[in-house]
N, C-alpha and C positions, 0 to 999 in steps of 0.2 A: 782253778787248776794251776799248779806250779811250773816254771818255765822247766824245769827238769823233767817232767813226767812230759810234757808237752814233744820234749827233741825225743824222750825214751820210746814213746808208744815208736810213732813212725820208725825208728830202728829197729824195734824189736819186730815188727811185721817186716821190714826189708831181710831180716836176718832168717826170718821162717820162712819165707817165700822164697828165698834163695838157699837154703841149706835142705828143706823138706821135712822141717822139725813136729814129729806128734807133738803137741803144747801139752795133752794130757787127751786120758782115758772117758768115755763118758759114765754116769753111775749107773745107767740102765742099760739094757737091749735095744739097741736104734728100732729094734722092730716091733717094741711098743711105744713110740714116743704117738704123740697126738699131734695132727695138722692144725694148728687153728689162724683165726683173724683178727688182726689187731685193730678194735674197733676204735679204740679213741682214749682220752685220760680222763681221768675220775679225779675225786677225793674221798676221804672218809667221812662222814658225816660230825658236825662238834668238831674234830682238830683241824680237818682238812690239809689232812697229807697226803699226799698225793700219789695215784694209782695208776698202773697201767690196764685197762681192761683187754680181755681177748673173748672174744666168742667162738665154743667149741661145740660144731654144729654137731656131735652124737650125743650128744647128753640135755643140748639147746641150753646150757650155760653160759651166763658170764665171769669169767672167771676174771676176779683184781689180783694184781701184785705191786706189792710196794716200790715206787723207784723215790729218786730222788727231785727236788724242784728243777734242776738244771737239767733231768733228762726229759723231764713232763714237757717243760718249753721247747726242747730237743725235737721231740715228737710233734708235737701242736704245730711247730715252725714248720715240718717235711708237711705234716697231714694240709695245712695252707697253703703250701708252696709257695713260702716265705724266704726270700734269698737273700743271707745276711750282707751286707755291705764287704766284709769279709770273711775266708771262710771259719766254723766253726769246729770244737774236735772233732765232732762227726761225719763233717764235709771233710775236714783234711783226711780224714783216714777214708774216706771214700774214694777219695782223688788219690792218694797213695795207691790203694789197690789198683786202681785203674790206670795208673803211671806205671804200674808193674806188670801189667796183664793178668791180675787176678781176679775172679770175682769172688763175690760171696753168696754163697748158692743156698745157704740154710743157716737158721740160728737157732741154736737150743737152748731149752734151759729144762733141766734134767735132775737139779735136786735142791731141795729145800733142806741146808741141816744147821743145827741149833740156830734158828732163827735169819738164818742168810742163804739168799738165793743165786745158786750158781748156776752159770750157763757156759755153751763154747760157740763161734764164729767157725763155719765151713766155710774156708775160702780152697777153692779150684785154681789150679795155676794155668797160665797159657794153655799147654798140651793137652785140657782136656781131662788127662787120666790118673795125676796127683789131686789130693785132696789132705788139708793142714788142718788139723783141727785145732782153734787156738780160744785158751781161756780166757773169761770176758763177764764182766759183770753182766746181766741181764737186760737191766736199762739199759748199758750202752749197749748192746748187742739189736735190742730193738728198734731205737734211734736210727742205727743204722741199716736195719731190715725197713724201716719206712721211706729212708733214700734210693734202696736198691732193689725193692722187691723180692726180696730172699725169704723165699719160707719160713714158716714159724711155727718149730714142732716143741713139745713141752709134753712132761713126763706126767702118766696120772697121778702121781702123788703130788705133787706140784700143786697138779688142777684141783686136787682134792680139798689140797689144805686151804685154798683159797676160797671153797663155797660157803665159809660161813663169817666170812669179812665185809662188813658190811660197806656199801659206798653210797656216792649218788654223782649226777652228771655236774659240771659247771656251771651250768645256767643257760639260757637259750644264746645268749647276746655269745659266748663265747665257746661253745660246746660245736665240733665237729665231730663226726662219727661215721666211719664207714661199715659198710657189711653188704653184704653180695658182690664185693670190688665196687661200691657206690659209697662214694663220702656225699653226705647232706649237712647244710647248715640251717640255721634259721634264714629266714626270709624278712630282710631287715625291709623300712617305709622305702625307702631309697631305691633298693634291688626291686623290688613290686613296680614300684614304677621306671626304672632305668627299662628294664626287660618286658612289662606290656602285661605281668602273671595276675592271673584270675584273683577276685577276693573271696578263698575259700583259705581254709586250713590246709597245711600242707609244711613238705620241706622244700627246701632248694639245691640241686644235684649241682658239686663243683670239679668232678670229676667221676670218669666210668670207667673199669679196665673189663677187659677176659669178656664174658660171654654177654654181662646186661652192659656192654659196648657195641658189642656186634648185634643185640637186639634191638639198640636203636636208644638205649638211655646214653645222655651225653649233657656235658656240661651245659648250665640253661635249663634243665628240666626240669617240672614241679613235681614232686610227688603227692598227688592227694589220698592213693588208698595202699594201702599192705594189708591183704588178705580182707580187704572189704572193710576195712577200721582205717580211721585219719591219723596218720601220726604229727602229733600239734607239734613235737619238737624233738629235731635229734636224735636224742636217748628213748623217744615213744617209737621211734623210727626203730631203732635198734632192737627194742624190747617189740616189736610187732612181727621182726625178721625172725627175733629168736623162737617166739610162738609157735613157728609156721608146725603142722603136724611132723612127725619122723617119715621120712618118705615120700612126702610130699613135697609139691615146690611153691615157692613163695609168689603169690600172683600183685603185681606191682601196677599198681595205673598211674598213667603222670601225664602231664599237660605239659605242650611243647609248640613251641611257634603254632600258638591257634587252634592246638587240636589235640585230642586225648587218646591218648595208645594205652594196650593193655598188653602185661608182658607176664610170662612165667619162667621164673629161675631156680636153681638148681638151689638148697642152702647151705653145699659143701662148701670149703675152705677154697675159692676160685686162683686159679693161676694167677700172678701178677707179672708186667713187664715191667723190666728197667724202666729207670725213671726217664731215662733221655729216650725211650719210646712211647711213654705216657702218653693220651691224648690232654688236647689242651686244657687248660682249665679257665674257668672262667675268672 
């Protein structure tokens, strides 16, 4: 990125934060946009370009969108909670908002036209009762939804056009994936034995927000079942969530200091908190 776009972005959010500028219009009715959850990044199969997946729990799709490599690492870095030596554009413009008193309370992305995907940045000023809606490529938009916890609503056509894009996950070694507010990685030789975990198939929980936090899933936890099947890795994780019946809740068992709990959650789109309320991760 050029040292000019670099000084622009942060002025041009100081200028809209402080003036109350609409950035623009959205293409739909905010009141059909869709809730969904950013599970993790893809590729496409043969080229390996790289995707953003999201699971949208009424349809129990994965829905990919194209970003770019610099936002895929963008993501992967928040989804690890990888803190760069210094910070990156999407850290600075997080800490910009937060120097200003604004947050960002939703991101959308609202239309796909002739082959580019457009989204906008809700940010909320101090007082609560303005809201700036400002225009935003999509990757960055969600980069920054994985630092901040800010919703992620996205318009049906969107989601439509992306059901028959084909993908697949990264590979175990490097594949992080959340869904139910649970990011799981693979269970490397090292991690099995640092932490004491069973020799069973399974994932390894490195973070839990919203309700399967308060049920007792937390960083350290194995998951050996979703819905009575092993998910051997990550993306079987993800694809056993997505399964779960319409209506139904996803019933999770995982092994935890010694001893095995069995939980059932909701597979709505889960509230998230700020990142600086996050529980820890391991």
């Amino acid at each position: 990125m050029s040292i000019r776009r670099l000084v622009l972005i942060p002025a041009l959010c100081l200028l809209m934060l402080s003036a109350g500028v609409q950035a623009r219009e959205l293409a739909v009715d905010p009141d059909d946009l869709l809730p969904v959850e950013l599970a993790t990044v893809g590729v496409v199969p043969m080229t390996g370009t790289p995707l953003v997946l999201l699971r949208e729990p009424d349809s129990g799709n994965i829905v990919p969108i194209f970003i770019g490599p610099g936002e895929a690492r963008a993501i992967l870095m928040a989804q690890r909670d990888v803190e760069p030596p210094r910070p990156m554009t999407h850290d600075l413009l997080v800490s910009l908002l937060d120097s200003l008193n604004g947050e960002l309370t939703r991101v959308i992305v609202d239309e796909l036209r002739d082959g580019t995907y457009h989204g906008a940045l809700e940010i909320t000023t101090d007082d609560g009762q303005t809201h700036i809606l400002v225009d935003s490529r999509p990757s960055d938009a969600l980069a920054m939804a994985v630092r901040t916890g800010a919703a992620i609503l996205v318009a049906p056509s969107v989601l439509e056009a992306g059901e028959d894009i084909p993908f697949e996950g990264l590979g175990d070694d490097d594949e992080v994936v959340t869904a139910l507010g649970i990011t799981v990685m693979a269970a490397s030789d090292d991690l099995r034995q640092a932490l004491d975990l069973p020799d069973e198939p399974g994932v390894l929980v490195s973070s839990a927000e919203g309700m399967a936090a308060m049920a007792g899933v937390q960083p350290g936890a194995f998951i050996v079942e979703v819905n009575e099947s092993t998910p051997a890795s990550p993306m079987s994780f993800l694809e056993l969530v997505n399964a779960t019946e319409r209506g139904e809740k996803a019933e999770v068992k995982f092994w935890y200091e010694g001893e095995y709990h069995q939980v059932e959650l909701d597979v709505d789109v889960p509230a998230t908190a700020p990142r600086s309320e996050r529980r820890q991760r391991i």
